[in-house]
Structures are given as C-alpha cells and as structure tokens.
N, CA and C atoms as an extended XYZ file, in Angstrom:
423
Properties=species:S:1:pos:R:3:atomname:S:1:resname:S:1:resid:I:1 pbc="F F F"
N       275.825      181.774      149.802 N   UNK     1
C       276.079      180.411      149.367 CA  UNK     1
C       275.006      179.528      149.994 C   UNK     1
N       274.488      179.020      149.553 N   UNK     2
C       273.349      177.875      149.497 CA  UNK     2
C       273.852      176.529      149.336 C   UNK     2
N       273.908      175.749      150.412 N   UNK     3
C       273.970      174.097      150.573 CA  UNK     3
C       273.346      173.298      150.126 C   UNK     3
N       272.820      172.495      149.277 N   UNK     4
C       271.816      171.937      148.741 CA  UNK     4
C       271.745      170.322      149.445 C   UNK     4
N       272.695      169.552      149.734 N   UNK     5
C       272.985      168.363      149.519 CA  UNK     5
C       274.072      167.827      149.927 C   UNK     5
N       274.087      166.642      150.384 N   UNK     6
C       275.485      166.438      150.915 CA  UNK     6
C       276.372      165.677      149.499 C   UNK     6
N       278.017      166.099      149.955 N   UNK     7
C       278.838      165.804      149.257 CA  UNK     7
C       279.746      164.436      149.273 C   UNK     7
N       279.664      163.730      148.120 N   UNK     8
C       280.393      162.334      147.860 CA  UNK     8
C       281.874      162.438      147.426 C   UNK     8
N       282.739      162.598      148.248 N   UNK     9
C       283.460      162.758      147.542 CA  UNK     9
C       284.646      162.229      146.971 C   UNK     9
N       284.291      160.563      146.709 N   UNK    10
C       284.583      159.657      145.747 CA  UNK    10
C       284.228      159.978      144.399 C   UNK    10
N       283.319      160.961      144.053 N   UNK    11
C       282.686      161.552      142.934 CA  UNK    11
C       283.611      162.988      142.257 C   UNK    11
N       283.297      162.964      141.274 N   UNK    12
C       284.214      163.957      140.315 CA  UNK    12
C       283.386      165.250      140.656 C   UNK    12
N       283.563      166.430      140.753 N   UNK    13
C       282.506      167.644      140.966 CA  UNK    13
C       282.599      167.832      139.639 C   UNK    13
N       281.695      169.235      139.286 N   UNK    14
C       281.248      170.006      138.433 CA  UNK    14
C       281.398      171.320      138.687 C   UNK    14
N       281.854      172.241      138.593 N   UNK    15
C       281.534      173.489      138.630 CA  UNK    15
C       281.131      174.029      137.198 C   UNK    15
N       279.598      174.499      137.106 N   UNK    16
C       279.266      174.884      136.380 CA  UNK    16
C       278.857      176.948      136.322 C   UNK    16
N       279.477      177.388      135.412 N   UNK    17
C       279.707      179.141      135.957 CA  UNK    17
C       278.783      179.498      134.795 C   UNK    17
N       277.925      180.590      135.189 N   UNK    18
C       277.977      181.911      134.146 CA  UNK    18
C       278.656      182.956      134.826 C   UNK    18
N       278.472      183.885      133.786 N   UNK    19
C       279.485      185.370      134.144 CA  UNK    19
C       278.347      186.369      133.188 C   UNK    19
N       278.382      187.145      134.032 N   UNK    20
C       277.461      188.417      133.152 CA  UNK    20
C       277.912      189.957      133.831 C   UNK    20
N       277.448      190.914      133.194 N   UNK    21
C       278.248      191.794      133.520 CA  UNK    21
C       277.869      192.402      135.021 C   UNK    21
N       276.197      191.748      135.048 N   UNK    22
C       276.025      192.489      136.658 CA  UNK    22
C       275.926      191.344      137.733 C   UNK    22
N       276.024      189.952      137.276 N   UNK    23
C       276.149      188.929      138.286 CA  UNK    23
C       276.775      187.703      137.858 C   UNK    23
N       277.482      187.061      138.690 N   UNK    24
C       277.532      185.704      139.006 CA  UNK    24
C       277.063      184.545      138.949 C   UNK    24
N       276.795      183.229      138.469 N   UNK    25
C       275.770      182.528      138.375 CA  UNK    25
C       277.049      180.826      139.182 C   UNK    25
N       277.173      180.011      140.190 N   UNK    26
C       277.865      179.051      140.653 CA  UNK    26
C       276.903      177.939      140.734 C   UNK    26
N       276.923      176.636      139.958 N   UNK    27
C       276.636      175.739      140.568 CA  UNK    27
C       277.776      174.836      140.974 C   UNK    27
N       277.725      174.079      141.932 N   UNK    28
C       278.917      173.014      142.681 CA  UNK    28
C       277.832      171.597      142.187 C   UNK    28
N       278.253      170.880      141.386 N   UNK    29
C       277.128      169.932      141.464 CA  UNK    29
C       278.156      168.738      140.843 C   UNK    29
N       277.070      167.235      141.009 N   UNK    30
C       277.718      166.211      141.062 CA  UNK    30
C       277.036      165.189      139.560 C   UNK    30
N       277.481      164.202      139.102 N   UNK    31
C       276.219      163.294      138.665 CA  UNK    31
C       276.011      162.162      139.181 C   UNK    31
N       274.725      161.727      139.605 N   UNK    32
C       274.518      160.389      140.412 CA  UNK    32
C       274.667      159.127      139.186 C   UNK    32
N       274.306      157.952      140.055 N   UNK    33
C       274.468      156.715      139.329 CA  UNK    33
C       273.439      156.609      138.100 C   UNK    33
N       272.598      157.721      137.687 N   UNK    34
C       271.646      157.596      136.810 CA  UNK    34
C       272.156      159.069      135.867 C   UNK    34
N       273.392      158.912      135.822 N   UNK    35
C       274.239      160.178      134.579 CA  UNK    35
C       273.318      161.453      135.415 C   UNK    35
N       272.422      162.195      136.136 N   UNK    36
C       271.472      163.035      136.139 CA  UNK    36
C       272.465      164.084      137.256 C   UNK    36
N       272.393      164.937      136.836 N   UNK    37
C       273.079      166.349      137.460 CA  UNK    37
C       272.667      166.533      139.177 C   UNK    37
N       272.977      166.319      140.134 N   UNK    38
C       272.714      166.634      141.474 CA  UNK    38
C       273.425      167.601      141.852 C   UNK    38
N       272.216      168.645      142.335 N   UNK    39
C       272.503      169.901      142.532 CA  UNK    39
C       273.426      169.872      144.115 C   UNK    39
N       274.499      170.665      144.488 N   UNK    40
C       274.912      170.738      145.961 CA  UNK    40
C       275.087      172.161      146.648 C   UNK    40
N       275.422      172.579      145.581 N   UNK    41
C       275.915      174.421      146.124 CA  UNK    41
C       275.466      175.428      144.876 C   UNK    41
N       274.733      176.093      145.503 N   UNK    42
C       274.195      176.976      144.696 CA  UNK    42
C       275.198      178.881      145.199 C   UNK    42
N       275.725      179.789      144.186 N   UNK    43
C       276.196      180.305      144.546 CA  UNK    43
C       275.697      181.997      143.404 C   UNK    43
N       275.201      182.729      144.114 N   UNK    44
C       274.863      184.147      143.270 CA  UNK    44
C       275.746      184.960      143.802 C   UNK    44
N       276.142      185.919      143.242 N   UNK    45
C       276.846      187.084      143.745 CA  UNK    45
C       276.513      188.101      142.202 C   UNK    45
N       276.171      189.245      142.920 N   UNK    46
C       275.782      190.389      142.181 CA  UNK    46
C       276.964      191.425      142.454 C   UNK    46
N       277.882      191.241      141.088 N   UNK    47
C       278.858      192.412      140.875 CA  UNK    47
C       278.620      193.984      141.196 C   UNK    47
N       279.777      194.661      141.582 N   UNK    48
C       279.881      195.766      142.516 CA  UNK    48
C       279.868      197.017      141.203 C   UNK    48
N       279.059      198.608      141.334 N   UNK    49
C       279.181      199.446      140.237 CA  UNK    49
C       281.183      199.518      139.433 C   UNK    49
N       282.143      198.862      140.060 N   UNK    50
C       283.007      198.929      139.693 CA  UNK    50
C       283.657      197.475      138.748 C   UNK    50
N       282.884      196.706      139.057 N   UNK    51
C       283.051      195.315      138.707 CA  UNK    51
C       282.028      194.991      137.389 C   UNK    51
N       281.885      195.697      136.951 N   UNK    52
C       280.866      196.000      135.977 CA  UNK    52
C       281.641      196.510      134.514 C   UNK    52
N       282.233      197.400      134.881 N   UNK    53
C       283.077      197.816      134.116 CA  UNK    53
C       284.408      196.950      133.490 C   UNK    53
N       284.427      196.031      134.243 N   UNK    54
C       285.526      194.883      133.639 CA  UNK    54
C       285.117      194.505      132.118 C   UNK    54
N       286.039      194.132      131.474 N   UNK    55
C       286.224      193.370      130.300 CA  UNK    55
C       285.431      191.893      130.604 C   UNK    55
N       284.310      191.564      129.513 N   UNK    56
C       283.883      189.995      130.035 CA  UNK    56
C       285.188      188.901      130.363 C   UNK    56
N       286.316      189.556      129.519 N   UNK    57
C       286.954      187.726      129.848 CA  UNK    57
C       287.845      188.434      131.357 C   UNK    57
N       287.784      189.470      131.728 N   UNK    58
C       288.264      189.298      133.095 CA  UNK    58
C       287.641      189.342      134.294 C   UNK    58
N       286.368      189.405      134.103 N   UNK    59
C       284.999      188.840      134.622 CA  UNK    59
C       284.989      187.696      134.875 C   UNK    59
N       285.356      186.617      133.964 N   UNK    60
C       285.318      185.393      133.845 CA  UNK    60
C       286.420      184.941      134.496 C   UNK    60
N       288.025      185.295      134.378 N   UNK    61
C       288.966      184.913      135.177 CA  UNK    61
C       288.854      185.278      136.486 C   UNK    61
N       288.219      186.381      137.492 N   UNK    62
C       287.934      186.543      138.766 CA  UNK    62
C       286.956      185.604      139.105 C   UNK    62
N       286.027      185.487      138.057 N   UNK    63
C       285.024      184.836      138.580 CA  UNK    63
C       285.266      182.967      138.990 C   UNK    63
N       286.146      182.649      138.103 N   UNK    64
C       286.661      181.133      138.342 CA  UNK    64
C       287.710      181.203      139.367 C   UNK    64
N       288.506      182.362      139.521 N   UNK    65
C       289.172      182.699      140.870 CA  UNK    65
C       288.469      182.872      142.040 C   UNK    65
N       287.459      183.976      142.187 N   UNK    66
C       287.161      183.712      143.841 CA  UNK    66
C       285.630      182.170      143.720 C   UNK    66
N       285.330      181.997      142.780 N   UNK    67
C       284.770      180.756      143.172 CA  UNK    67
C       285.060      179.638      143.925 C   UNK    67
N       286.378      178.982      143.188 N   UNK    68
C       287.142      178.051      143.582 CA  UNK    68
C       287.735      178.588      145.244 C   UNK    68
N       288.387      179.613      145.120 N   UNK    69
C       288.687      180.334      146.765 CA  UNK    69
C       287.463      180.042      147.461 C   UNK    69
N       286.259      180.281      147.215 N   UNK    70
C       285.439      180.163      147.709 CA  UNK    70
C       285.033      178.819      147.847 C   UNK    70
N       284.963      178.187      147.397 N   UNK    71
C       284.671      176.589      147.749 CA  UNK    71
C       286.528      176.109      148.163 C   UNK    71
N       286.749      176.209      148.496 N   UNK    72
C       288.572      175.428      148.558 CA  UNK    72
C       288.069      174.783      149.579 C   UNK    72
N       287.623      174.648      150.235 N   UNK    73
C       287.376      173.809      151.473 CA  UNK    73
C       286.295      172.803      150.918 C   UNK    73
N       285.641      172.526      149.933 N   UNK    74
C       285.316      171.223      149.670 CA  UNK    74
C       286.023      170.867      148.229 C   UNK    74
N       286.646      171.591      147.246 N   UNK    75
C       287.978      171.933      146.767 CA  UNK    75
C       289.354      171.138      146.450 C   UNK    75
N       289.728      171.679      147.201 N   UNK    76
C       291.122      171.703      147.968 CA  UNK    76
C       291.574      170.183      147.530 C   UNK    76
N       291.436      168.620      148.207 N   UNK    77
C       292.352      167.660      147.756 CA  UNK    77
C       291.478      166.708      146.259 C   UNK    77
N       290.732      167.001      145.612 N   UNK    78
C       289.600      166.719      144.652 CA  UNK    78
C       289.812      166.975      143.250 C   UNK    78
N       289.381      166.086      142.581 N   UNK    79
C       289.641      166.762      141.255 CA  UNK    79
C       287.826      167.093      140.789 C   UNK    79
N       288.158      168.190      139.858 N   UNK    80
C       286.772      169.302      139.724 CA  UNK    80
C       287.058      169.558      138.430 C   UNK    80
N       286.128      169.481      137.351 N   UNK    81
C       285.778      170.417      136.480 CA  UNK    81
C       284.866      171.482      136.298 C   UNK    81
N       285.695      172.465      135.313 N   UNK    82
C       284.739      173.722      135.891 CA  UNK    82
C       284.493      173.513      133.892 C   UNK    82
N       282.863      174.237      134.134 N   UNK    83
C       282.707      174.338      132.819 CA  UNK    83
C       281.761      175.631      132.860 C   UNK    83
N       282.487      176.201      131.364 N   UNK    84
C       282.462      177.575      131.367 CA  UNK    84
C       282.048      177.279      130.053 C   UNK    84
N       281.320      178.904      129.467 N   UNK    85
C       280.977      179.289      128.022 CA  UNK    85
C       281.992      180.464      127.406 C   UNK    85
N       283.124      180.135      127.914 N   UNK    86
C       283.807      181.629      127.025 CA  UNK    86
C       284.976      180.195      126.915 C   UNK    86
N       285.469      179.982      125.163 N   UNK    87
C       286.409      179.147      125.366 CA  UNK    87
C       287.831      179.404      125.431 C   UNK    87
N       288.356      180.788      125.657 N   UNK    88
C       289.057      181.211      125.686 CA  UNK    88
C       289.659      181.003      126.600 C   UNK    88
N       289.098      181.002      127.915 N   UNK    89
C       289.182      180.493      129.147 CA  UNK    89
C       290.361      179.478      129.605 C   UNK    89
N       289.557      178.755      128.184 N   UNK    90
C       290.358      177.213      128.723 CA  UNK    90
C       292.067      177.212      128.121 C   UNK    90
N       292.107      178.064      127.336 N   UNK    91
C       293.387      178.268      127.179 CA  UNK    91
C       294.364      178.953      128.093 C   UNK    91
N       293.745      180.009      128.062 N   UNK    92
C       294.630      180.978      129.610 CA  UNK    92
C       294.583      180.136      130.348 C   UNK    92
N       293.668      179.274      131.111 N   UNK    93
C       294.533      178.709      132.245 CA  UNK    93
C       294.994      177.499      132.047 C   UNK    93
N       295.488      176.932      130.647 N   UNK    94
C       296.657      176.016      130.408 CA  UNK    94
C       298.125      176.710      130.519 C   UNK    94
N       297.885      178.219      129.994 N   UNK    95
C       299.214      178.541      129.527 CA  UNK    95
C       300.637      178.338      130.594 C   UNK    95
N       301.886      178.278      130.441 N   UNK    96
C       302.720      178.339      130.894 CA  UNK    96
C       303.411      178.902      131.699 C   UNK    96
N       303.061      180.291      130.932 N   UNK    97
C       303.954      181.537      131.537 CA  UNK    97
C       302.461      182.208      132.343 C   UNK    97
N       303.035      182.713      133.436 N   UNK    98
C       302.150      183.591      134.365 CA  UNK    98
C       302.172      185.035      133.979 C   UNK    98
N       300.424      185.611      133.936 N   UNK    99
C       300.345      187.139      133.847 CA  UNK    99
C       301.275      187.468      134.985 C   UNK    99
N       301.182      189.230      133.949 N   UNK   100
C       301.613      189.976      135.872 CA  UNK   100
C       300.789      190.351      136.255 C   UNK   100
N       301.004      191.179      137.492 N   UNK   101
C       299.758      191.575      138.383 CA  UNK   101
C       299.185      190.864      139.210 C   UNK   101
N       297.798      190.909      138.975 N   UNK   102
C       296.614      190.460      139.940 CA  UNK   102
C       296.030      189.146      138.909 C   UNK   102
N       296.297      189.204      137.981 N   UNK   103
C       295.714      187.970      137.147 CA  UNK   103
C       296.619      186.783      137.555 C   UNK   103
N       298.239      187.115      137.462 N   UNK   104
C       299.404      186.533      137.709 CA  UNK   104
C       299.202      185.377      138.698 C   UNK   104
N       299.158      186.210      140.292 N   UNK   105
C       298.815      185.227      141.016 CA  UNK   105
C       297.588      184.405      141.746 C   UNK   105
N       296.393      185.209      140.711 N   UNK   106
C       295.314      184.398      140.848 CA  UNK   106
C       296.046      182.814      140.231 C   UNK   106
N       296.663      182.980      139.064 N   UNK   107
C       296.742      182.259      138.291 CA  UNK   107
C       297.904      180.849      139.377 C   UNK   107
N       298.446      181.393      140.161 N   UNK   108
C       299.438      180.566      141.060 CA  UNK   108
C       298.513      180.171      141.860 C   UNK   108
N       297.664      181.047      142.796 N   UNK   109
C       296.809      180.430      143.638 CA  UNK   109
C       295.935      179.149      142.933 C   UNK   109
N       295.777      179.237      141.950 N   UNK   110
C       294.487      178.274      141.424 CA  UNK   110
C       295.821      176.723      141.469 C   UNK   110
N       297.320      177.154      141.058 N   UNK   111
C       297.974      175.808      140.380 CA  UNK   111
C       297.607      174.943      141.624 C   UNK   111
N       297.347      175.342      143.134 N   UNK   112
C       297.493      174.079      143.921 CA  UNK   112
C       296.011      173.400      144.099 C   UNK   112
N       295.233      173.622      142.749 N   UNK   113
C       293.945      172.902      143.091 CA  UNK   113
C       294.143      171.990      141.160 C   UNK   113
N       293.415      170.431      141.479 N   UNK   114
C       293.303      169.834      140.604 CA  UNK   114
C       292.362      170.129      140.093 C   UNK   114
N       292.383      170.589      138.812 N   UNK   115
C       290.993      170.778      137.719 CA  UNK   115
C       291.371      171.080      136.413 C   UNK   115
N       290.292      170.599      135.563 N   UNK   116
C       290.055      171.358      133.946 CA  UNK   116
C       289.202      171.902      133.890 C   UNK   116
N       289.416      172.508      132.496 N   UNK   117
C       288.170      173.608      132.428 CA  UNK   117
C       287.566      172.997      130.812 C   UNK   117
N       286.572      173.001      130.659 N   UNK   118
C       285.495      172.463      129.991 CA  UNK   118
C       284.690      173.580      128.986 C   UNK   118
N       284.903      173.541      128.533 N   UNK   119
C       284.378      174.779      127.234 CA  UNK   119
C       282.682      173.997      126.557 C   UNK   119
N       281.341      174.609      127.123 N   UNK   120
C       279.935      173.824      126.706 CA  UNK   120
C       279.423      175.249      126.684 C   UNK   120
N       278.274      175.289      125.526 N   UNK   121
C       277.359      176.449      125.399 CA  UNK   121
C       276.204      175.288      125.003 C   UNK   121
N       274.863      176.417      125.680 N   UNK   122
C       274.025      176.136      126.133 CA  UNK   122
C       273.280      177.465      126.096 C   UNK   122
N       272.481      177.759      124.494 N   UNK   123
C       271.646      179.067      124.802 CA  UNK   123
C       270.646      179.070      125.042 C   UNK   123
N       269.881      177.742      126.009 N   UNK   124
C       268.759      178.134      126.300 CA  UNK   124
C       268.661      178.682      127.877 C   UNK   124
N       269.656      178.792      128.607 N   UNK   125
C       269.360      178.983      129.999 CA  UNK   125
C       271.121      179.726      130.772 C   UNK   125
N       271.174      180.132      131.835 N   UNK   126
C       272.629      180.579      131.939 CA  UNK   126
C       273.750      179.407      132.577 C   UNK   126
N       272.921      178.518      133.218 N   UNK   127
C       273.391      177.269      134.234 CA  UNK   127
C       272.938      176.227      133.201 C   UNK   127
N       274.228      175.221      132.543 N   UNK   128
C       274.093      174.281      131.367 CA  UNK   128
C       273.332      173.374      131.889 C   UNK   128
N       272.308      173.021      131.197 N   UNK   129
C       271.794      171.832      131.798 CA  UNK   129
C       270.653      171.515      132.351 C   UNK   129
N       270.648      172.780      133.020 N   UNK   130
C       269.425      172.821      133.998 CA  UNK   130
C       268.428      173.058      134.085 C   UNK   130
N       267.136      172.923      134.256 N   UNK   131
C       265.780      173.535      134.086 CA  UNK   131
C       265.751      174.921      134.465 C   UNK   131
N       265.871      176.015      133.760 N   UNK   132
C       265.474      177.410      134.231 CA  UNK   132
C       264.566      177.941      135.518 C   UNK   132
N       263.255      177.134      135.895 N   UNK   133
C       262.454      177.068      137.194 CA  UNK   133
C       263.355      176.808      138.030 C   UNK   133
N       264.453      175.725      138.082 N   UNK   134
C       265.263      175.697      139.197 CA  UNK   134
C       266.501      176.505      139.527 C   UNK   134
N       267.324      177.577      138.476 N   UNK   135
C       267.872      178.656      138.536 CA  UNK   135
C       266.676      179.078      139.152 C   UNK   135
N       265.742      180.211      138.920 N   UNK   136
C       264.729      181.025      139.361 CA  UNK   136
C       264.555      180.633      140.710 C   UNK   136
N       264.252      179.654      140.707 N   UNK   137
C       263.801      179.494      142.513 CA  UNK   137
C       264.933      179.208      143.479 C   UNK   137
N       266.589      178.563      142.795 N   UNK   138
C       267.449      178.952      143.868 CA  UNK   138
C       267.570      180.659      143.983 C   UNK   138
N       267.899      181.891      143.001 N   UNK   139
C       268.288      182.280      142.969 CA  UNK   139
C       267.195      183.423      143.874 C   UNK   139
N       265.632      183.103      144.194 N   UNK   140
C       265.028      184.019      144.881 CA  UNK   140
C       264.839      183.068      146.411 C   UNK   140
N       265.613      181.943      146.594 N   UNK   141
C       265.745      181.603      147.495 CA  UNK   141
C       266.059      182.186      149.156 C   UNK   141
C-alpha cells in the first residue's frame, strides 16, 4: 500500500477498483476544489495460483471485501464510493437477503461501513480516469 497524500476528510472518497484474473488494481482517491481526481492510496496486489481460478464476479466481491478491510481505518466513520466495472456488483451488494458461506459474511462485515457502489466503464485504461503513465509508474513504484 502506497500513501500518496494526505486525507480531507470533510471530502467524499472514491474507491476506484479493477479486478483481473492475476491482479488487483486500488485507487483511494479524492476530488479537489477544481472537480480533478487527487490521487491518496495507491493499492496492487497480485492474486495467489489459487485465486486465479475464481469466477471474475467472485474476484470482484473479495476484491471490494478485503479492500475496504483494508483501508477501514481511513474507512470506517466516512461515506465512500466505490466504483467498479462489473455492474452486477452493484446489485449484490444492495440485496437483502445474505449469501451463505464466506460471501455471506463478507457481506455483514461490509453493512457497518457507509458506501455505494458506482457502476463506470472506461476502456481505455484499468483505473477510470486516469492517465495510464500514472498507473505504470505507481505500480513499478
């Protein structure tokens, strides 16, 4: 995890995700008083030979699970949107009724954090928005 910047947090976050089958892609980012995306937390993680084998959309539900776990400490009393490219997404975690299993209580752990989820595609790059040079150079950071 990579710090970029300090955090306002009178300000709405962003979590912006990709998901792919062999990595992770996290930005934590904000927009300043000029609408313009400010980068804060940059986050890679390269999936395990077993984590590979997942189904993309349960790729995508771990992946908005240990993210958020993973940031809960700037998180935690905030409201955050996460915006994702699978829009399916955004339905499962409206629904009502809880999976069983391991999806189940990801799905409880997430209820005590404020957020929506945001359904945007963006095929020129994996991080919406952003100049590709600046993926590349956090990510060999």
């Amino acid at each position: 995890m990579l710090v970029l910047a300090y955090f306002n947090f009178n300000k709405l976050f962003l979590l912006y995700m990709d998901v792919l089958k062999e990595e992770l892609k996290t930005i934590l980012a904000q927009k300043n008083e000029g609408k313009k995306i400010h980068l804060m937390i940059f986050i890679f993680y390269k999936n395990n030979k077993y984590k590979r084998n997942y189904l993309i959309i349960n790729l995508e539900k771990l992946a908005v699970f240990w993210t958020v776990k993973k940031l809960k400490k700037y998180l935690k009393e905030i409201s955050f949107i996460i915006i994702i490219d699978h829009l399916i997404l955004k339905y499962i975690f409206k629904k009502d009724e809880i999976f069983e299993e391991k999806k189940g209580w990801w799905m409880i752990y997430l209820q005590q954090f404020n957020f929506k989820i945001e359904y945007k595609v963006n095929k020129k790059n994996a991080i919406y928005g952003l100049p590709i040079e600046i993926i590349f150079e956090l990510q060999n950071y």
